[in-house]
C-alpha positions in Angstrom: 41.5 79.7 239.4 39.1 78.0 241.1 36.1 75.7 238.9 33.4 78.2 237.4 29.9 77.8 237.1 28.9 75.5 234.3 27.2 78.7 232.5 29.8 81.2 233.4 31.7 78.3 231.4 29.6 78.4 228.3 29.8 82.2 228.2 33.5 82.4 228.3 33.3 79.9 225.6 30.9 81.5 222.9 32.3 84.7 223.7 36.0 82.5 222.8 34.2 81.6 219.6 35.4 77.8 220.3 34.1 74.6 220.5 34.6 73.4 224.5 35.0 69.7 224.9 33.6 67.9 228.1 36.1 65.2 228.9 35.6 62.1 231.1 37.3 61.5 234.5 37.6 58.3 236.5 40.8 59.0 238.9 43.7 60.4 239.3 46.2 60.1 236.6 42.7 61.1 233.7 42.1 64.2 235.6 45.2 65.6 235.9 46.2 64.7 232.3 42.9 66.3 231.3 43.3 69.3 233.2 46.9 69.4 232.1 45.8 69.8 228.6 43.2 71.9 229.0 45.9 74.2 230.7 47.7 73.8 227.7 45.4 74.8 225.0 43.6 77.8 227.0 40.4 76.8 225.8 37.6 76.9 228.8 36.3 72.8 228.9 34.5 70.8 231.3 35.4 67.7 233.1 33.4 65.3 233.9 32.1 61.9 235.0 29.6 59.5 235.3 28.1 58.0 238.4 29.2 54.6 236.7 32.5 55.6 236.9 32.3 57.3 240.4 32.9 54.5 242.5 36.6 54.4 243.0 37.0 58.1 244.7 33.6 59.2 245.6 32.0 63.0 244.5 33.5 64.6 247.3 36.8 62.8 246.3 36.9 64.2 242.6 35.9 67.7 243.2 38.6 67.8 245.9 40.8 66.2 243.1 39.5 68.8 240.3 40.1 72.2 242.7 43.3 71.1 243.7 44.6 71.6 240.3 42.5 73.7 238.9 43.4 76.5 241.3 46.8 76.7 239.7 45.2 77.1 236.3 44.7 80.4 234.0 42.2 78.2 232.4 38.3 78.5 233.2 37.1 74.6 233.7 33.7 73.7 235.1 33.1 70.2 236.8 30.2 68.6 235.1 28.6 65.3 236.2 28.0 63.2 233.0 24.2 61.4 232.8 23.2 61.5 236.2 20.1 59.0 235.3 19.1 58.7 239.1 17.8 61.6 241.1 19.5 60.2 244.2 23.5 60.5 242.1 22.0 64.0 240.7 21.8 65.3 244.7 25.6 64.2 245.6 27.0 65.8 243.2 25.3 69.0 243.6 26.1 68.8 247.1 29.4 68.3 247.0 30.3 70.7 244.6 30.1 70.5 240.9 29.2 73.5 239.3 27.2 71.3 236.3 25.4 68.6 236.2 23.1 66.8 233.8 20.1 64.9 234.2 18.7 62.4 231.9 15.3 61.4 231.5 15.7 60.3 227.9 14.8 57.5 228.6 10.9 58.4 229.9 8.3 59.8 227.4 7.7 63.4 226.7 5.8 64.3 229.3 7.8 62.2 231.9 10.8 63.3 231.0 9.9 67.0 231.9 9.1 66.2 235.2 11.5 64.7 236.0 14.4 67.2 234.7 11.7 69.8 236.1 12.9 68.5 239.6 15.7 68.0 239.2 16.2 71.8 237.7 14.0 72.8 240.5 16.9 71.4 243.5 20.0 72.7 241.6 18.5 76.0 241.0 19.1 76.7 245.0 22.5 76.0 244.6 23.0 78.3 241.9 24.6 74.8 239.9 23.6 74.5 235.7 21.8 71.9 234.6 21.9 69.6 231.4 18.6 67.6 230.0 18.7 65.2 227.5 15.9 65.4 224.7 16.5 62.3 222.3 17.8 59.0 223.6 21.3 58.7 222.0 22.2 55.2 220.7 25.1 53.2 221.7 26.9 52.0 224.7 26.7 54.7 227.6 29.6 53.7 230.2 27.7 50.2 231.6 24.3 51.2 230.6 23.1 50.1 226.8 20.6 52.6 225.8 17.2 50.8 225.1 16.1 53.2 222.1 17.4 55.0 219.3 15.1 57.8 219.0 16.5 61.2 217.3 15.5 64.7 219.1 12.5 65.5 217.7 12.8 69.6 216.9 9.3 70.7 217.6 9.2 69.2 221.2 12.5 71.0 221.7 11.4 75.3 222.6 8.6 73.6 224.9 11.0 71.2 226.7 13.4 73.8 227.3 10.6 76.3 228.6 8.7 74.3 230.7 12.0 72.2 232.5 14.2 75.2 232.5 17.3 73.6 231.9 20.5 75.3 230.7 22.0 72.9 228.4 20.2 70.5 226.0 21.9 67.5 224.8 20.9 66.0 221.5 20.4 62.8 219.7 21.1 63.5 215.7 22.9 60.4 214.8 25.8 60.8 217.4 26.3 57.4 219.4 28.0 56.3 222.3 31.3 54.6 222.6 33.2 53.5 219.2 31.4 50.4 218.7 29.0 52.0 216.0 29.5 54.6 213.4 27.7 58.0 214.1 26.0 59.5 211.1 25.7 63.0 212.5 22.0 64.5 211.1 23.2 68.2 210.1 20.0 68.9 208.8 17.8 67.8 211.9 20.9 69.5 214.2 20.3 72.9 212.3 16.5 72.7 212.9 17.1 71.8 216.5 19.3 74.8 217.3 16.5 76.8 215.2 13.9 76.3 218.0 16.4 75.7 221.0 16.4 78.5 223.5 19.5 77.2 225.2 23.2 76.1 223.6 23.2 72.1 222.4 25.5 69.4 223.4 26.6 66.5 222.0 27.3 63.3 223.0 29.8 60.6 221.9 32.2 63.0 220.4 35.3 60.2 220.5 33.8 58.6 217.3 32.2 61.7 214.9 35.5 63.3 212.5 37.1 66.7 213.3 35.2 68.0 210.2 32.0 67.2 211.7 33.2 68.4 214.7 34.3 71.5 213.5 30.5 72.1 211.6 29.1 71.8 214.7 29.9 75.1 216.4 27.8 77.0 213.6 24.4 75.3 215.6 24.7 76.5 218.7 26.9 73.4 220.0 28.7 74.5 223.2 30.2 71.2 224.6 30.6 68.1 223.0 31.8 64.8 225.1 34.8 63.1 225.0 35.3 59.5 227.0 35.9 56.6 225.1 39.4 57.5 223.1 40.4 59.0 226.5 39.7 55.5 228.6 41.7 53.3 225.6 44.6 56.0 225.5 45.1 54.9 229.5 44.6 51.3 229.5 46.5 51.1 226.4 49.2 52.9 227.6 49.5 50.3 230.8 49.4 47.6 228.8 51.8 48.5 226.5 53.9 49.1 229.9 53.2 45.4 230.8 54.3 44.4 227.4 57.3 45.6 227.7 58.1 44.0 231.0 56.0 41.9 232.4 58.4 42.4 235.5 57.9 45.8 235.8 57.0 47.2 239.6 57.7 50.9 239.1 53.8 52.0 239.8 54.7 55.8 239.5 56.5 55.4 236.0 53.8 53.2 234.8 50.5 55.5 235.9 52.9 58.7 234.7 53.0 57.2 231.5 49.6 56.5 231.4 48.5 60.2 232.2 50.5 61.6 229.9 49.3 59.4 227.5 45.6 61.4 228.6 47.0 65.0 228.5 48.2 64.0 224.3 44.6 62.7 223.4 43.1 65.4 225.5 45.3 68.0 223.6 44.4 66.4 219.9 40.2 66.4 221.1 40.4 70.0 221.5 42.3 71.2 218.8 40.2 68.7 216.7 37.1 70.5 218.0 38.9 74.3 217.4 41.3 74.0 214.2 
């Protein structure tokens, strides 16, 4: 079918009663073994990527990528651009086609921060495209940028936020991190009050590192999509080198990147039954 808005997406999910996982692209062989899994499960997911990681095929590249298999899926998947920090990044992806994108401003004060994601709300809104803020900067390594503070969502900014930005999405900071360099220690206290004075359904980043029984807790407050990158990344260049390994001879490209996106499509598959069993 072809990609769905991002909160057509969120509807089918709640209305699924499941967890949907947002899972990080870079070429090829990840988005087809993502999408291949998400097929696989029937559970409606995003997938996504960051302007770090947008380099080697370009926005219009990966939407074109995403459609083309997507339109052969039962499966409802939105394609979600993953902390578009720079207005300028926000733009191309809206214009080329994703049907969600997030923009984050975590790292400005209060009051900054909602002018910013007030543009940016403000553009995508004529394209009918959802929009993700970011309230709380979330510690931890996020792709090639190193997050300069560690400061949890505070819940009684979070209704006023919301209101005055008009964003569709909030992501969080309640002791989730980035990458698996650090341990989260997931605040299920502050998350509960958060969802208490949210308007709109939560995300949460860094979802590689947190258990599948924190995971699972989460969909009780409000939490819609939670990111997955970082297992997804190692599962591919693990899978190459082990390929390399074996044979440090070896010149058959197609077995080797096969390999390495099925290797994508298993951890894929294991995120999202971890976030729904």
């Amino acid at each position: 079918m072809p990609l769905v808005d991002g909160n057509l997406l969120v509807r089918f999910i709640q209305e699924k009663k499941v967890m949907g996982g947002a899972f990080n692209t870079t070429n090829l062989e990840t988005t087809v073994g993502i999408l291949e899994a998400i097929e696989e499960t029937k559970v409606p997911s995003f997938i996504q990527i960051a302007p770090s990681n947008i380099g080697l095929a370009g926005y219009e590249g990966i939407v074109e990528m995403v459609q083309r298999k997507a339109r052969n899926m039962d499966t409802p998947v939105a394609l979600h651009l993953d902390h578009g920090k720079k207005l300028d990044d926000f733009k191309a992806a809206v214009r080329a086609g994703f049907n969600s994108v997030m923009i984050d401003g975590a790292e400005f004060d209060f009051e900054e921060n909602i002018r910013y994601t007030k543009a940016a709300v403000e553009f995508a809104k004529a394209y009918g495209v959802t929009v993700e803020a970011e309230l709380g900067a979330i510690k931890g390594k996020e792709d090639d940028h190193v997050s300069e503070a560690d400061c949890k969502t505070n819940p009684k900014q979070v209704k006023e936020f919301v209101e005055r930005t008009g964003c569709d999405l909030l992501a969080v900071s309640v002791g989730n991190v980035h990458g698996m360099d650090e341990e989260p220690c997931i605040d299920f206290e502050l998350l509960e009050k958060i969802a208490s004075e949210s308007p709109v359904p939560l995300v949460i980043h860094g979802g590689s590192g947190i258990s599948p029984e924190e995971l699972k807790r989460m969909k009780d407050y409000n939490v819609v999509k939670v990111n997955v990158a970082s297992e997804l990344r190692q599962s591919y260049i693990q899978s190459i080198g082990h390929a390399y390994d074996e044979n440090h001879e070896e010149a058959n490209l197609i077995a080797v990147l096969t390999n390495a996106k099925n290797s994508v499509q298993r951890k894929t598959f294991e995120k999202i039954k971890e976030l729904n069993h």
